[in-house]
SEKE-656416 format. One record per residue (C-alpha): x, y, z. Coordinates in Angstrom, 2 decimals. Example, Ala and Ser with C-alpha at 12.3 -4.5 7.8 and 13.67 -1.06 7.14 Angstrom:
BEGIN
[pt [12.30; -4.50; 7.80]]
[pt [13.67; -1.06; 7.14]]
***
This chain:
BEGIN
[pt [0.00; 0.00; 0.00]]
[pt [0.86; 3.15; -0.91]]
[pt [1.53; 6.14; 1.49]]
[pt [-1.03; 8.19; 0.09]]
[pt [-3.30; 5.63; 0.25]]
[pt [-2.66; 4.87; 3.75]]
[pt [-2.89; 8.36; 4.48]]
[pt [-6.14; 8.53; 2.73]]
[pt [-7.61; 5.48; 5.26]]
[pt [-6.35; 7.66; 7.98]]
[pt [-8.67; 10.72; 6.56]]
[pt [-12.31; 10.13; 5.93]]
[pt [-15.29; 12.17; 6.53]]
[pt [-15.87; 10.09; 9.65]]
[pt [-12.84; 9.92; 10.81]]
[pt [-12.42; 13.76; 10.90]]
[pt [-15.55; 13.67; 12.69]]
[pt [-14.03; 11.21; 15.25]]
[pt [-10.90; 13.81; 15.43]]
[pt [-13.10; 16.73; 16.13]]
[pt [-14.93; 14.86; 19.24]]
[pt [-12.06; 14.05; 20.49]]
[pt [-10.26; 17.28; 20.64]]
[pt [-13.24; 18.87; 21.94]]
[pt [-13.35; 16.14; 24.62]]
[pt [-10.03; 16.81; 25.01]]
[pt [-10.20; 20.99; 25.19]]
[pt [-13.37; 20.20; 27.73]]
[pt [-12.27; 17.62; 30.14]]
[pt [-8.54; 17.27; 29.90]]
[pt [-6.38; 20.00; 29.71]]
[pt [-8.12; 22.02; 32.79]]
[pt [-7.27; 19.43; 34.70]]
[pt [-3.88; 18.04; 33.04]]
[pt [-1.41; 19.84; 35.23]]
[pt [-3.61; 18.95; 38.75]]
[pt [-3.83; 15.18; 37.86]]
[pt [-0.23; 15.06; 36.97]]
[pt [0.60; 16.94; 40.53]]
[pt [-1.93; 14.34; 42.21]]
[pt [0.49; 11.43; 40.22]]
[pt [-3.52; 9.84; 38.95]]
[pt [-6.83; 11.24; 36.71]]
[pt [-10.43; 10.55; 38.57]]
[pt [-12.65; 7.57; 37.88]]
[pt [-14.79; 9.97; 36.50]]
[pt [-13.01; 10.88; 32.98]]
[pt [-13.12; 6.87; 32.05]]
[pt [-17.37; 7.13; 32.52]]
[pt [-17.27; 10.20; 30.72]]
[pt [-14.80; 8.77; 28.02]]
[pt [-16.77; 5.81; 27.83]]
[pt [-20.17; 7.42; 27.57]]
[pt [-18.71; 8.98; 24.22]]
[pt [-18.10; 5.50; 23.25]]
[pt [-14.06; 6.53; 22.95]]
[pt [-12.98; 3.55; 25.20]]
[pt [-15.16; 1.11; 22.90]]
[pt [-12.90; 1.68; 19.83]]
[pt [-10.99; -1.18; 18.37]]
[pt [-13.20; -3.62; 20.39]]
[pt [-15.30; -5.81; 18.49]]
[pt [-18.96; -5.55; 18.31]]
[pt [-19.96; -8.79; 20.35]]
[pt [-17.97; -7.19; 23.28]]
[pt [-19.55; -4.02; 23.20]]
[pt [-17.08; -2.97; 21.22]]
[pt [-17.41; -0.50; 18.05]]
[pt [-14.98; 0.77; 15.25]]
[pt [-11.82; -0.66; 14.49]]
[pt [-7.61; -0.48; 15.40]]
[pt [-7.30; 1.94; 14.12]]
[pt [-10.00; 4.40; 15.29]]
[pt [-8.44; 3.87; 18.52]]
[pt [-5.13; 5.43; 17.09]]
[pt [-6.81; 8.11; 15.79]]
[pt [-8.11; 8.93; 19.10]]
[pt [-4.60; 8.39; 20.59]]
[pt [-3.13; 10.97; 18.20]]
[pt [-5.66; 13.61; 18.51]]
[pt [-5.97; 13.25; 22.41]]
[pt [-2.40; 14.21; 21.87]]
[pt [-2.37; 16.99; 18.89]]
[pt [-5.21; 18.34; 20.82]]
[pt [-2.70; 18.84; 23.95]]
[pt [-3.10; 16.09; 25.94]]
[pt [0.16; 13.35; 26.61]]
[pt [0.76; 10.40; 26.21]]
[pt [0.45; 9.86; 29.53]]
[pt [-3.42; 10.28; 29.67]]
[pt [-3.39; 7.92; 26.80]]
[pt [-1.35; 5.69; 29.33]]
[pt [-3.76; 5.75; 32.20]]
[pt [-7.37; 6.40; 30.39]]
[pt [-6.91; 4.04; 27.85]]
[pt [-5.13; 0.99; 30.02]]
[pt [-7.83; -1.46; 29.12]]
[pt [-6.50; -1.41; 25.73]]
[pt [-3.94; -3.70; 27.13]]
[pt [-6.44; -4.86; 29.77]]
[pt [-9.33; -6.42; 28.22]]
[pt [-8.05; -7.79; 24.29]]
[pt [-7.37; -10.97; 25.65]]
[pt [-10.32; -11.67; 27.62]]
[pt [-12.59; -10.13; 24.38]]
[pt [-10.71; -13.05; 22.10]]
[pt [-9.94; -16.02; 24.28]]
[pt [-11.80; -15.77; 27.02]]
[pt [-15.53; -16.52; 28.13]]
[pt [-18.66; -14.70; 27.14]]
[pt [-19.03; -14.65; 31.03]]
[pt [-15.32; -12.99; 31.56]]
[pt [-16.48; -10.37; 28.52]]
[pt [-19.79; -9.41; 30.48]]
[pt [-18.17; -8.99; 34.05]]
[pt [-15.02; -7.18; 32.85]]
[pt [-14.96; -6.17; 29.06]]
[pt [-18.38; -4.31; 28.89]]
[pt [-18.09; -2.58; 31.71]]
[pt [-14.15; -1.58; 31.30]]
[pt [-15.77; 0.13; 27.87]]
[pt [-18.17; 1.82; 29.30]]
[pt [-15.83; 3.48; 31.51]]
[pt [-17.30; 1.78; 34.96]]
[pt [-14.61; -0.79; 35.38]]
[pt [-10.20; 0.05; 35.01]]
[pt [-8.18; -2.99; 33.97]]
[pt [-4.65; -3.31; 34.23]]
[pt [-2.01; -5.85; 32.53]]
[pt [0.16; -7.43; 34.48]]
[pt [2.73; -9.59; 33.21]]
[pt [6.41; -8.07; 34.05]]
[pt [7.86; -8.93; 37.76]]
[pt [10.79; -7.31; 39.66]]
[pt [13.09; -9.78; 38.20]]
[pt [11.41; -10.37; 34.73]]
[pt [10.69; -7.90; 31.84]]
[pt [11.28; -9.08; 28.22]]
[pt [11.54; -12.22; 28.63]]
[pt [7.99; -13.16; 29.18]]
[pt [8.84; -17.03; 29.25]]
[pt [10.81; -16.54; 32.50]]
[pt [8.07; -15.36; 34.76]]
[pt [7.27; -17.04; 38.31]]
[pt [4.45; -15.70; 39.45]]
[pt [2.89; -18.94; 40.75]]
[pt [-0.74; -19.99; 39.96]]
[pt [-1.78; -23.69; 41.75]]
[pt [-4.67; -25.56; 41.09]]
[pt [-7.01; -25.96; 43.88]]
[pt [-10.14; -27.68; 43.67]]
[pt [-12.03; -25.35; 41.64]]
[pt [-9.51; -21.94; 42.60]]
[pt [-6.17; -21.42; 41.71]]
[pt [-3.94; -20.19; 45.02]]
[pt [-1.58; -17.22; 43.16]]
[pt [1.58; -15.95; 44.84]]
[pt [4.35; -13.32; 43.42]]
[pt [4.41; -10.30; 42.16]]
[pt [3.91; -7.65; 39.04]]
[pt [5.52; -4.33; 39.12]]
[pt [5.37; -1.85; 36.28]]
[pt [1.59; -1.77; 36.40]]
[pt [-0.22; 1.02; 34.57]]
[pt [-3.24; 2.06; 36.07]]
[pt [-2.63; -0.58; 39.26]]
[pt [-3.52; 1.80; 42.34]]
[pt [-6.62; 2.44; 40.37]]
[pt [-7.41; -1.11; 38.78]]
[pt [-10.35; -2.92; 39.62]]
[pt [-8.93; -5.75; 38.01]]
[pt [-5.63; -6.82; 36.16]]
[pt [-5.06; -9.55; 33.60]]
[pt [-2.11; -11.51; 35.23]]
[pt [0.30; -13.59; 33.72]]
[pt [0.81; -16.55; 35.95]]
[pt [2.54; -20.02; 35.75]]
[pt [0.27; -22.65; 35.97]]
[pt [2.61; -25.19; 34.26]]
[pt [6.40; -26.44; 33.77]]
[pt [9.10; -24.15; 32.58]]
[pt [9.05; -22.17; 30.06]]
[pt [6.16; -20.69; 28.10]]
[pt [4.20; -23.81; 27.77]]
[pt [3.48; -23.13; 31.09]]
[pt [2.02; -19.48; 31.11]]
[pt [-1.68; -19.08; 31.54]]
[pt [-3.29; -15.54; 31.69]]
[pt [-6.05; -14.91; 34.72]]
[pt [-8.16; -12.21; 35.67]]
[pt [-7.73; -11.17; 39.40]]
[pt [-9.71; -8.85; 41.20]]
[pt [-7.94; -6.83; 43.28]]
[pt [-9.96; -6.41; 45.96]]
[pt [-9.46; -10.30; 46.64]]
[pt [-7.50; -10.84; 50.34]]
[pt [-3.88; -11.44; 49.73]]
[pt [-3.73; -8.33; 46.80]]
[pt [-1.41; -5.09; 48.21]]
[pt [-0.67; -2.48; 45.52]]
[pt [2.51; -0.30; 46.12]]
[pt [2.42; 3.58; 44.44]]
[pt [5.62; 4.05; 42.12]]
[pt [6.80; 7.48; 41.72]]
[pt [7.90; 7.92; 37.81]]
[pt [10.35; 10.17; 35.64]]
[pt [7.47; 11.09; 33.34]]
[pt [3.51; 9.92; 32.95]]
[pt [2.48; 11.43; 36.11]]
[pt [-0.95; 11.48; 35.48]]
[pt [-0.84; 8.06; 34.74]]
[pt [-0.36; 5.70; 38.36]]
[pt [1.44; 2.61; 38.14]]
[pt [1.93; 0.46; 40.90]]
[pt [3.85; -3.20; 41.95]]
[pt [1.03; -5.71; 42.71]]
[pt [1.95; -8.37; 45.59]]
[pt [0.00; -11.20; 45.40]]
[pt [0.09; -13.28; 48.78]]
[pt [-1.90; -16.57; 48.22]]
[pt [-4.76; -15.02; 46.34]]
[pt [-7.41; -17.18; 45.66]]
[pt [-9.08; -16.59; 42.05]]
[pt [-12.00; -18.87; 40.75]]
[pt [-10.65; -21.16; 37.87]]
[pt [-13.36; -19.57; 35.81]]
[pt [-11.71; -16.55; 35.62]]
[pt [-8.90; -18.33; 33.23]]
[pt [-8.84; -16.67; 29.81]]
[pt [-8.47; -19.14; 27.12]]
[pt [-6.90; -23.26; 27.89]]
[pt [-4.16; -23.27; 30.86]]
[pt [-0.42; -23.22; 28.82]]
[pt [-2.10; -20.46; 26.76]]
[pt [-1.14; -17.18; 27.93]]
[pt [2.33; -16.63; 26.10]]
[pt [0.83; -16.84; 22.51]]
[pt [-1.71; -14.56; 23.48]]
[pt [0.42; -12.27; 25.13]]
[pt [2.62; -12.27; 21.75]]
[pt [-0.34; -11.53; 19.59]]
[pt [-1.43; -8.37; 21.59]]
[pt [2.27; -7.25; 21.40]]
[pt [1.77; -6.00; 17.90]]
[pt [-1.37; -3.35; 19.09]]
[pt [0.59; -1.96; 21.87]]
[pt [3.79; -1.56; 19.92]]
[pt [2.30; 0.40; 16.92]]
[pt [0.35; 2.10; 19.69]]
[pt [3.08; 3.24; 21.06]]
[pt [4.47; 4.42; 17.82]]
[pt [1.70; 6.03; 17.17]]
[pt [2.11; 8.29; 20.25]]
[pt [5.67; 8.96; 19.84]]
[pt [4.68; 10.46; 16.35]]
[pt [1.79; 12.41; 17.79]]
[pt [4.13; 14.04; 20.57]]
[pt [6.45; 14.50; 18.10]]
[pt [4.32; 16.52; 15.93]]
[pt [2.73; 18.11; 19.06]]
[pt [5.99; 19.64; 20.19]]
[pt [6.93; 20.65; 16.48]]
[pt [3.86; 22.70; 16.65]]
[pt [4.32; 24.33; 19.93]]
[pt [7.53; 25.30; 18.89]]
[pt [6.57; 26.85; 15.77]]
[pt [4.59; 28.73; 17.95]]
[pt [6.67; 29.99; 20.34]]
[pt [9.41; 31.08; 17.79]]
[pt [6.76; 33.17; 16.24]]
[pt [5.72; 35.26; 19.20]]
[pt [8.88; 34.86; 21.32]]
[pt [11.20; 38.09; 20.23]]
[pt [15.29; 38.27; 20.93]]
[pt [17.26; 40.89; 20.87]]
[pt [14.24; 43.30; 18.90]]
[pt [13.36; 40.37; 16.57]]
[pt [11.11; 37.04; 16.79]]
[pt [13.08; 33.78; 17.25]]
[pt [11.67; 32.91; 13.59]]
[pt [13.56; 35.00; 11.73]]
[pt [16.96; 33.66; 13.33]]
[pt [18.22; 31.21; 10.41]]
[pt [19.55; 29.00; 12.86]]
[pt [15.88; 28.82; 15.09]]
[pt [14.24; 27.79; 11.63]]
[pt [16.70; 25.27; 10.08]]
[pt [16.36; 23.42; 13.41]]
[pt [12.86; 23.79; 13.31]]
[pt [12.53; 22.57; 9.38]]
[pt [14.56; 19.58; 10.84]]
[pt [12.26; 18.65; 13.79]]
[pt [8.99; 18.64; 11.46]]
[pt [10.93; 16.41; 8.75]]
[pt [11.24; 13.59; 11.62]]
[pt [8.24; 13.81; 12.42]]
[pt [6.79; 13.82; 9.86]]
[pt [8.95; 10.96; 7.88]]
[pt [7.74; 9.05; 11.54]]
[pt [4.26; 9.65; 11.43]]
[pt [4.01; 8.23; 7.37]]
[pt [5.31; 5.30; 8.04]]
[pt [3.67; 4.39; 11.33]]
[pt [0.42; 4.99; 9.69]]
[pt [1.87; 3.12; 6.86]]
[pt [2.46; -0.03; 8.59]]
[pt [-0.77; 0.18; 10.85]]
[pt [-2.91; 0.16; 7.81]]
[pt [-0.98; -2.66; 6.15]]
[pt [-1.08; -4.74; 9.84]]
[pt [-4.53; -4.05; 10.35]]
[pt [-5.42; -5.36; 6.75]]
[pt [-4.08; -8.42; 8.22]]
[pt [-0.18; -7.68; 6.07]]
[pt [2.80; -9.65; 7.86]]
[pt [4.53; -6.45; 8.85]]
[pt [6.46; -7.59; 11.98]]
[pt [9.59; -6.45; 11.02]]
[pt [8.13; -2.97; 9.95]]
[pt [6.89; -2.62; 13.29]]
[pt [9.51; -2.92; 15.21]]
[pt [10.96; -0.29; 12.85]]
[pt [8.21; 1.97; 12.94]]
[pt [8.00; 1.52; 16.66]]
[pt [11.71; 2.83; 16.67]]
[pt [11.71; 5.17; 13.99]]
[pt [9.04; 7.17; 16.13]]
[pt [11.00; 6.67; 19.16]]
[pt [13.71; 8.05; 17.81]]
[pt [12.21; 11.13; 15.80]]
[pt [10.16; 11.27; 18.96]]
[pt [13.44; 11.78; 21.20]]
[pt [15.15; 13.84; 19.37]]
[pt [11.75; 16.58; 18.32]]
[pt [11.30; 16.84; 22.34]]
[pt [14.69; 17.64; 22.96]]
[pt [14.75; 20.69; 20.60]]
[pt [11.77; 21.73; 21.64]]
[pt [12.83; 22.03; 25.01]]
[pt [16.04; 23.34; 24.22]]
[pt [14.17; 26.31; 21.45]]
[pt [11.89; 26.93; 24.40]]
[pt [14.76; 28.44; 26.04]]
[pt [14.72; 28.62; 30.45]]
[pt [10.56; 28.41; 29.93]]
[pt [10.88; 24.85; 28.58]]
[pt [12.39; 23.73; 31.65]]
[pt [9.66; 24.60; 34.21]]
[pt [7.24; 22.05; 35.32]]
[pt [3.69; 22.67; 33.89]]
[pt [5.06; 24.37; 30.99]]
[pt [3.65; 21.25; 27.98]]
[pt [7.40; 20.72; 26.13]]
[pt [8.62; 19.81; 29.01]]
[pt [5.77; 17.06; 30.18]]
[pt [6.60; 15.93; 26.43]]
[pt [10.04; 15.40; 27.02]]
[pt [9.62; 13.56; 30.62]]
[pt [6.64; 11.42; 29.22]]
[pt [8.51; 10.69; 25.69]]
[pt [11.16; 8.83; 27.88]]
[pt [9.39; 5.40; 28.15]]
[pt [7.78; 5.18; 24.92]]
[pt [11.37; 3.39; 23.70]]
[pt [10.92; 1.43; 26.70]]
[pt [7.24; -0.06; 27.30]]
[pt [5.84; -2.52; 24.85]]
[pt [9.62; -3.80; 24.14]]
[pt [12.35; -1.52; 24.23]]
[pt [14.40; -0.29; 21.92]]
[pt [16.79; -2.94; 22.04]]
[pt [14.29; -5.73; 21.72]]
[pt [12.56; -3.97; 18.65]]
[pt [16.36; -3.95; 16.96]]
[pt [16.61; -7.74; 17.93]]
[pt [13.58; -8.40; 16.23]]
[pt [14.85; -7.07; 12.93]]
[pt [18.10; -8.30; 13.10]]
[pt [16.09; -12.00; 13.59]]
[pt [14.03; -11.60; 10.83]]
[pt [16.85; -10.50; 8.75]]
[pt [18.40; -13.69; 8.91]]
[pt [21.08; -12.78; 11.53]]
[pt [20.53; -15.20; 14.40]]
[pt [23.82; -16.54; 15.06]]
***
């Protein structure tokens, strides 16, 4: 597919439509309150039932879920949440069961749908994910988070850390072993946490500070078998086929920021003046400013490039872990500018450049870092040694 035909998919009648509710639901119900939820370190309960009464948290679900729309209206929403002046981290902590609730909507129950999918869309319910530990990231096959078989419970002891939305999270999706080594042996469960033997502990983060995360003990938690998504041994191919959504998701916000901060600077070096004369006429100010929008814009093509193709159903592995990076990158490097063109302003807190620049931080971590993404091409390049 071409680029201007992806771009075309990307820019419909209804789709603009979709854009302009969400910046409005943005202008309305976000950014008054952006700089008080990020000094609070969470958003209220209240935006997700007022997110999900606009049917925004129902996008990319399918229909027999209560979902509506697909992938990629969800991205649109990302992005525009963003352009719009939002941050990636409100897409981190309103949108969480994007990474909650696609497992339980393919593999799991039409029971586990009604108690936790519906209501997570509808904004009543906040799902987490919870698959890395203290001692296991990447490597999803290593975890040890123990799940035993107990009559008709399974007893669960360990521990998840790196948990969006998991002081809020009325539930999480947990990756537990209820097998042998290996990833034969992983098995995805819903847990409540309001079940005895759950503690969540706050984390205090770099960037995303409207978004909480938390480390989830779980101390012989007992969790009805029925709340197993999918057959036990299960859990690590499902966990790899979600991988793509949250990767180009992530992409896709990396772009967004990017573009956000190349229009904030733009912006600024119009009405900021030095020495009698506006920072845009300074040949310097504008060559580095030519250079931030050709990133991000060279980023944002091909990430909605490659989510067309991979939502068409397109092999595109290996252009997503480039696409994922490419944004990273243009992503790091836009941010950093813009702080820098913003002068001593872009380094005071509440000041939006500079919540770009702390929140851009993890986007080449989360969903695989950047290292992983580059081991993925190098694999499917034929370079395994």
């Amino acid at each position: 597919m071409t680029a201007t035909l992806a771009h075309a998919v990307w820019d419909t009648e209804e789709r603009r439509e979709l854009r302009a509710l969400v910046r409005r639901f943005t202008e309305r119900e976000i950014l008054p309150s952006l700089a008080a939820w990020e000094d609070a370190g969470a958003m209220p309960r209240s935006l997700h039932a007022r997110a999900g009464a606009l049917g925004l948290l129902a996008l990319g679900f399918p229909e027999a879920v209560g979902g509506e729309g697909v992938h990629l209206d969800s991205a649109i929403a990302t992005e525009e949440l963003i352009l719009a002046g939002g941050s990636s981290g409100v897409v981190a902590g309103l949108f969480t069961h994007g990474i909650a609730c696609p497992h339980i909507a393919s593999f799991g129950t039409p029971e586990l749908a009604d108690r936790f999918v519906r209501p997570a869309l509808l904004g009543e319910l906040i799902g987490s994910l919870g698959i890395t530990e203290p001692g296991t990231g990447s490597d999803v096959a290593g975890i040890t988070t123990r799940a035993v078989r107990d009559g008709e419970n399974y007893v669960v002891t360990g521990a998840k850390t790196f948990i969006t939305s998991g002081t809020r999270a009325d539930f999480v999706t947990t990756a537990v072993r209820t097998g042998g080594p290996g990833h034969r042996g992983i098995s995805l469960l819903v847990i409540e946490t309001d079940r005895l033997g759950v503690h969540r502990t706050a984390l205090r983060k770099m960037g995303w500070h409207c978004s909480d995360t938390a480390t989830i003990s779980l101390d012989e938690v007992r969790v009805p078998v029925s709340n197993l998504v999918g057959p036990e041994g299960s859990g690590f191919r499902q966990i790899m086929e979600r991988f793509g959504s949250e990767r180009l998701s992530l992409a896709v916000q990396a772009a967004a920021t990017a573009q956000r901060c190349v229009d904030l600077t733009i912006a600024w070096a119009r009405q900021r003046e030095t020495f009698g004369a506006p920072l845009a006429t300074r040949q310097v100010v504008r060559h580095r400013i030519a250079q931030m929008a050709r990133r991000a814009t060279v980023a944002r093509v091909y990430v909605r490039d490659v989510f067309v193709r991979w939502e068409a159903g397109e092999d595109v592995v290996i252009e997503l872990a480039m696409a994922k990076n490419q944004a990273v990158e243009a992503c790091d490097w836009v941010v950093n500018e813009a702080v820098q063109l913003h002068g001593g302003a872009g380094y005071l807190h509440g000041v939006e450049v500079e919540r770009h620049y702390r929140d851009a931080r993890i986007l080449g971590i989360g969903g695989g870092t950047n290292e992983i993404m580059d081991e993925v091409v190098a694999s499917r390049l034929g370079l395994d040694g």
